[in-house]
C-alpha positions as CSV (number, residue, x, y, z in Angstrom):
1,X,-24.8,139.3,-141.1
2,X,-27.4,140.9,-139.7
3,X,-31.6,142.0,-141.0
4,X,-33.2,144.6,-140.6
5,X,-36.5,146.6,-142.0
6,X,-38.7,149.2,-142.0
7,X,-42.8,149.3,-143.5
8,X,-44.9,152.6,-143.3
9,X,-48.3,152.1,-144.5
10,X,-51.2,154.3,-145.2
11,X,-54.7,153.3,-145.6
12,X,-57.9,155.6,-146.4
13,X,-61.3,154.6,-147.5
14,X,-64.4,156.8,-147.8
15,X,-68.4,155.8,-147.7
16,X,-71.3,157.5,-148.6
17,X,-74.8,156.3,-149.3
18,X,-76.8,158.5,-152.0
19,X,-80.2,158.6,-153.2
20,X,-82.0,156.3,-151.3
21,X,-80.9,152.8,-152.3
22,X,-77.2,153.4,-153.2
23,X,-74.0,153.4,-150.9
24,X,-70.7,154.1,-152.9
25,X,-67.3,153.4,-151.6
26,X,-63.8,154.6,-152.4
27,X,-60.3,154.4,-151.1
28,X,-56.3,153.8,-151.9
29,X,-53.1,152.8,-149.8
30,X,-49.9,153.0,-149.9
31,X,-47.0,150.8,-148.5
32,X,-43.4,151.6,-148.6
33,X,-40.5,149.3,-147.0
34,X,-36.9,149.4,-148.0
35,X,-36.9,147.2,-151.0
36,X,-40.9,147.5,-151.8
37,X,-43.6,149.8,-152.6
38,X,-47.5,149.0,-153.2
39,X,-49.8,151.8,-154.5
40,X,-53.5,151.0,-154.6
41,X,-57.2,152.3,-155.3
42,X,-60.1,150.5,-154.9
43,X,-64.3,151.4,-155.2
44,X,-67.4,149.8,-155.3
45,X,-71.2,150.6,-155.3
46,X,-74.1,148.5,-153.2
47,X,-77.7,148.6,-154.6
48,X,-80.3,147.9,-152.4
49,X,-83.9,146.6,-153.6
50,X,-87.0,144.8,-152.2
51,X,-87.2,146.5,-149.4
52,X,-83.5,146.6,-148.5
53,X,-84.0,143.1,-147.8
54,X,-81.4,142.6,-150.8
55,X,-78.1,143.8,-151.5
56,X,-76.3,144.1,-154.9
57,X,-72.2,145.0,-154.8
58,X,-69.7,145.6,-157.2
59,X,-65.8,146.3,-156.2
60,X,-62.8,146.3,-157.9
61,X,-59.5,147.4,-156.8
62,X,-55.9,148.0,-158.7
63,X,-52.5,147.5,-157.2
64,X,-48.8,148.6,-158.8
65,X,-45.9,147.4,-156.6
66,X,-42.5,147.7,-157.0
67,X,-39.8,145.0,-156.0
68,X,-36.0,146.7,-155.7
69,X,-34.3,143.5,-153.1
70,X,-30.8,144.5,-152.9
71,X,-28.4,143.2,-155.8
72,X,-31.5,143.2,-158.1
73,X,-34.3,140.7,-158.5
74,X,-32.9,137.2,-159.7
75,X,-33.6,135.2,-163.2
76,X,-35.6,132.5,-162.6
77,X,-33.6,128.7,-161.9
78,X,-30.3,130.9,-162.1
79,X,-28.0,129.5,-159.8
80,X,-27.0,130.9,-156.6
81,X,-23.4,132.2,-156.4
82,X,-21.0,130.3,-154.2
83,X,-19.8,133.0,-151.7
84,X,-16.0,133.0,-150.7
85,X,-15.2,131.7,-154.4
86,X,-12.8,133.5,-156.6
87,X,-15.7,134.2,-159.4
88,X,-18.7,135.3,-156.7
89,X,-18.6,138.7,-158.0
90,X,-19.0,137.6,-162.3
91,X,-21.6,134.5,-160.8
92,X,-23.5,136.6,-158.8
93,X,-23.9,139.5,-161.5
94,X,-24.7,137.2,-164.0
95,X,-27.7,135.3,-161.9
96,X,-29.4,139.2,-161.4
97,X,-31.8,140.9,-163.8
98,X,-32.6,144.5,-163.5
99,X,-32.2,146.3,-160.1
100,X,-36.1,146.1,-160.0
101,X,-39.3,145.0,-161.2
102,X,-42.7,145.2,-161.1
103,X,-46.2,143.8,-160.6
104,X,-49.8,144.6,-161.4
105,X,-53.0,143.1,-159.7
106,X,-56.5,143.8,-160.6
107,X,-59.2,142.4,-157.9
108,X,-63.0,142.3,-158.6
109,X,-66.1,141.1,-156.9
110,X,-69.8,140.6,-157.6
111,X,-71.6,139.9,-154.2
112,X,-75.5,139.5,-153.2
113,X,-76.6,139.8,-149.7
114,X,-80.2,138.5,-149.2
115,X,-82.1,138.4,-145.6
116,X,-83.9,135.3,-146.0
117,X,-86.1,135.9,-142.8
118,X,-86.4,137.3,-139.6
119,X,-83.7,135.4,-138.4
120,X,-81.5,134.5,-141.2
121,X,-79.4,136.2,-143.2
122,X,-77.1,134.7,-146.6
123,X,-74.6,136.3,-149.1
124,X,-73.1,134.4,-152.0
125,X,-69.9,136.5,-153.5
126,X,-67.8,136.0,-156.8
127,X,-64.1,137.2,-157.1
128,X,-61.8,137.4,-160.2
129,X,-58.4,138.2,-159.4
130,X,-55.7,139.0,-162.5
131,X,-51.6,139.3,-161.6
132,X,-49.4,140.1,-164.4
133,X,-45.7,141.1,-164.2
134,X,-42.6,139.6,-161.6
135,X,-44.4,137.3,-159.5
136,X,-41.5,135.6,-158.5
137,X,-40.1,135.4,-154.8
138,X,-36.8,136.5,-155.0
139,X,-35.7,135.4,-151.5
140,X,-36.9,132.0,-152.3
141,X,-34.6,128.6,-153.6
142,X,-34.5,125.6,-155.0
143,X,-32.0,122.7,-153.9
144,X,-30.5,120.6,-156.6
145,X,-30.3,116.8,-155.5
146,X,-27.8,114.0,-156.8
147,X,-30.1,112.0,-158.2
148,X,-27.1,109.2,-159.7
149,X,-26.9,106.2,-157.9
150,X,-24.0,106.1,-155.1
151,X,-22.9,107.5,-152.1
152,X,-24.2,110.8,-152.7
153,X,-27.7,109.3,-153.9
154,X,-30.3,112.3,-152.1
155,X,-27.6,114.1,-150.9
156,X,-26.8,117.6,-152.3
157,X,-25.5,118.2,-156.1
158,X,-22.6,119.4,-155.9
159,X,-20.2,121.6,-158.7
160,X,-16.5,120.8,-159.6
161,X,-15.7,122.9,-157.0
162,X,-17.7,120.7,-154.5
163,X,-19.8,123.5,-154.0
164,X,-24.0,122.7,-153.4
165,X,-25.8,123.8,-156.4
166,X,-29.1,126.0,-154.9
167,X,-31.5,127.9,-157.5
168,X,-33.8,130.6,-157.4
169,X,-37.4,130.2,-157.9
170,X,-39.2,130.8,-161.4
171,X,-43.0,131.3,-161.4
172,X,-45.5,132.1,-164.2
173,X,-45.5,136.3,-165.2
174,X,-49.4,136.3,-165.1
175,X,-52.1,134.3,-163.0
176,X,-55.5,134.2,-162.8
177,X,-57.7,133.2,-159.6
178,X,-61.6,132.7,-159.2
179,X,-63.1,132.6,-156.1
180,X,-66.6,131.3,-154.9
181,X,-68.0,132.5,-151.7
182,X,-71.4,131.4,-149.5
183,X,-71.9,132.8,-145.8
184,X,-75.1,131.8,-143.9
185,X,-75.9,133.4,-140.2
186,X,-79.0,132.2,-138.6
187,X,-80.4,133.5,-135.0
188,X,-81.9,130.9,-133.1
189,X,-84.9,131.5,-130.7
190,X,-82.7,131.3,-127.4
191,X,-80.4,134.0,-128.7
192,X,-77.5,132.0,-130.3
193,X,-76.4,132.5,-133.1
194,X,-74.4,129.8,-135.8
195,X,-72.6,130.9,-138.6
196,X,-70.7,129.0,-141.2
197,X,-68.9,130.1,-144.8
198,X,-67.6,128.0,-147.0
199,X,-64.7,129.3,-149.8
200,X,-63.8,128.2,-153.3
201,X,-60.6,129.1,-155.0
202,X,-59.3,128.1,-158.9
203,X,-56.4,129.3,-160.7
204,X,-54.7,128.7,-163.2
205,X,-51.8,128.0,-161.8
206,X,-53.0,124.4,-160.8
207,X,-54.4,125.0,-157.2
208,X,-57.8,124.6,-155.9
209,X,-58.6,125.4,-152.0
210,X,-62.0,124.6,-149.8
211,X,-62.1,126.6,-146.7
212,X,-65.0,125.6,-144.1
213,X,-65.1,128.0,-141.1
214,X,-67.8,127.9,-138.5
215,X,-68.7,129.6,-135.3
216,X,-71.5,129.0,-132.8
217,X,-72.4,131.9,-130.6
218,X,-73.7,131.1,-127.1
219,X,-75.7,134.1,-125.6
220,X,-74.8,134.1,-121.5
221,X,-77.0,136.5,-121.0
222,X,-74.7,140.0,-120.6
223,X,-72.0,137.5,-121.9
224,X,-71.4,135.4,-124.9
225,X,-69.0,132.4,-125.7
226,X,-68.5,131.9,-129.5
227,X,-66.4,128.6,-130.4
228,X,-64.5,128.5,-134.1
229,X,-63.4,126.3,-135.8
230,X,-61.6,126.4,-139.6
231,X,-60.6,123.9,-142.1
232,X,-58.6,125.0,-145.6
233,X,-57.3,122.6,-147.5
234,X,-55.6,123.1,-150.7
235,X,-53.6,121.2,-153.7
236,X,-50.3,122.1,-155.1
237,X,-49.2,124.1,-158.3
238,X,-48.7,122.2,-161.3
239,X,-45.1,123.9,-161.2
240,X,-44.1,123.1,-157.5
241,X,-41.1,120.9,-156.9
242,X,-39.6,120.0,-153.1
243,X,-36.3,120.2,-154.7
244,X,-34.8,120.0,-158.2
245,X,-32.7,117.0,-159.2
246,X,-29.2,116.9,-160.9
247,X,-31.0,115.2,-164.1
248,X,-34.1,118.1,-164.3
249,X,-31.2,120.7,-163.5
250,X,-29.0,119.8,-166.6
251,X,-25.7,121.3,-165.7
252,X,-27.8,124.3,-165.8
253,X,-29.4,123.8,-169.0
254,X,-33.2,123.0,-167.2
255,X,-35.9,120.9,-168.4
256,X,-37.9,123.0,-166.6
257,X,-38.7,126.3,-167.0
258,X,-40.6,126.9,-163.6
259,X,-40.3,125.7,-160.6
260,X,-40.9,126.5,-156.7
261,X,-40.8,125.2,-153.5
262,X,-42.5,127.4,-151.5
263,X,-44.4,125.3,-149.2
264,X,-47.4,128.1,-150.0
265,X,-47.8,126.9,-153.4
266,X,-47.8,123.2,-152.6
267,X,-49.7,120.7,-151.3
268,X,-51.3,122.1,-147.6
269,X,-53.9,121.6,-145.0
270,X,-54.4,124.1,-141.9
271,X,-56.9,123.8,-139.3
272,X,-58.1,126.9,-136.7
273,X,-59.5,126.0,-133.3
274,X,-60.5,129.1,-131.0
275,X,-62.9,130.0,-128.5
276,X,-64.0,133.9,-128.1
277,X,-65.4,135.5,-125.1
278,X,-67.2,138.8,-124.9
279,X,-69.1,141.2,-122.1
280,X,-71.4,144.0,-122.7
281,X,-70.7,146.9,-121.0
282,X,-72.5,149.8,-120.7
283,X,-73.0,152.6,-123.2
284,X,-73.1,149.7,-125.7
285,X,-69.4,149.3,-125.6
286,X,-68.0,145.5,-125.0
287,X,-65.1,143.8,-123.5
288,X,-63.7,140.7,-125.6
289,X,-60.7,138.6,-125.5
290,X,-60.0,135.3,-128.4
291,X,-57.7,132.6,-128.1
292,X,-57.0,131.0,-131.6
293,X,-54.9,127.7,-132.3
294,X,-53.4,127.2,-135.7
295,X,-51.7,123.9,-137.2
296,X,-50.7,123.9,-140.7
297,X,-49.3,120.7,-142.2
298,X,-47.5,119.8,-145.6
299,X,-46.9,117.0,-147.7
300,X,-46.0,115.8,-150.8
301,X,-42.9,113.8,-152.2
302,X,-41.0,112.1,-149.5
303,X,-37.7,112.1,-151.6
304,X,-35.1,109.0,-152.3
305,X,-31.6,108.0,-150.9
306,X,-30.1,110.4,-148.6
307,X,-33.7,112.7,-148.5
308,X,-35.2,110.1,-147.2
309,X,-33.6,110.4,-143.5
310,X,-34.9,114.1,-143.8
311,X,-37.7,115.7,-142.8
312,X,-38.9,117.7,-145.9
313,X,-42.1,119.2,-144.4
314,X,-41.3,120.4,-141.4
């Protein structure tokens, strides 16, 4: 078996101030790979007052994609079909919906900008985010896990056949996100300059995230070195399961009527450390070069029996 795709993608955005305190945006994209197409248009309008010393934004943007994966887009905690079995063909049909679906996403913001002095600047945003439609994953499955007592305790659920029982994924058809967002600069007399930003996500989907990020920019005369360092942590969906058990999976008749394992939607932390350095050059133009190190780390249940001699956050 072998993979293989293709993504062309457009982007176009247009800015232009009017009168003497306004500055209106507008743009679209587009974004077409084999099995997936993303059409989008966004604007927004800034309003500056008191001097320009304050800043007033509104944005909102609208996406409509399309999700054709080949076969058709699965049902939701339908089982996988066995391949090489004598009823692949019937099982496989049978776990497919419609050849393809679609998804809507509506993004806004509300954002202030205020220079606080001569050498500070803040700006506190607000985001609403709404998704309706096929939000599913449809490359993404559940195992099923023998949860009776016995050899097979942890291990697998199996079929008559002795076939592993793997589902797809089932997520809510609509979520709803706020974000919170606070970014402080501040120039110090030598000619440094710190930054920090901290984020604030809530849906209702169960998750909350913080993200701290931080930089510190050393002015080396014609040079600069500017450390980073980032911090997002974030809490799991109320529907996100590691794996599904035998007993939850009910010969196919589930208690549950969502479920993912998507280490995304679970429980996560993920820490950036980089260091950037820049040169100025002349005719204002700059020479820079970052290195970045990112570790991301799961956890959540640590499983029973058989689970328990693997590692299920790897």
């Amino acid at each position: 078996q072998g993979f293989k795709d293709s993504r062309v993608q457009f982007n176009g955005q247009w800015t232009q101030p009017f009168a003497s305190h306004y500055t209106l945006s507008a743009g679209g994209h587009i974004s077409k790979e084999y099995d997936y197409l993303s059409l989008g248009l966004n604007g927004g309008l800034k309003h500056y007052l008191n001097q320009k010393n304050t800043a007033l934004n509104v944005g909102l943007s609208f996406s409509a994609d399309a999700m054709e994966p080949e076969g058709g887009n699965p049902h939701g905690l339908a089982r996988m079909a066995t391949p090489g079995t004598a009823t692949f063909d019937t099982d496989y049909d049978s776990s497919r919906a419609d050849s393809s679906d679609n998804k809507t996403i509506i993004d806004a913001v509300l954002g202030l900008t205020q220079v606080i002095n001569t050498h500070t600047i803040m700006q506190f945003n607000y985001g609403l985010s709404l998704s309706d439609g096929y939000l599913n994953d449809p490359f993404k499955v559940l195992s099923v896990i023998d949860d009776t007592p016995g050899i097979n305790y942890g291990g697998n659920a199996q079929d008559a056949g002795g076939a592993s029982i793997y589902l797809y994924e089932a997520r809510p058809d609509s979520r709803m996100k706020h974000t919170f967002y606070w970014q402080t600069k501040h120039a110090l007399e030598n000619g440094d300059v710190m930054d920090g930003a901290y984020r604030f996500m809530v849906d209702d989907w169960g998750i909350t995230s913080h993200t701290f990020d931080f930089r510190y920019r050393w002015q080396l005369g014609d040079a600069y070195l500017e450390p980073h360092l980032r911090y997002y942590m974030q809490s799991e969906a109320d529907f996100y399961k590691r794996y599904l058990t035998a007993s939850e999976y009910d010969s196919g008749n589930s208690r549950l009527k969502e479920a993912t394992s998507d280490y995304r939607l679970g429980e996560l932390d993920g820490m950036t450390v980089g260091l950037k350095f820049g040169h100025k050059l002349d005719n204002d133009h700059e020479l820079n070069m970052r290195v970045e190190y990112y570790l991301q780390s799961n956890s959540g249940d640590k499983g029973f029996g058989l689970l328990k001699n693997q590692d299920l956050y790897p």
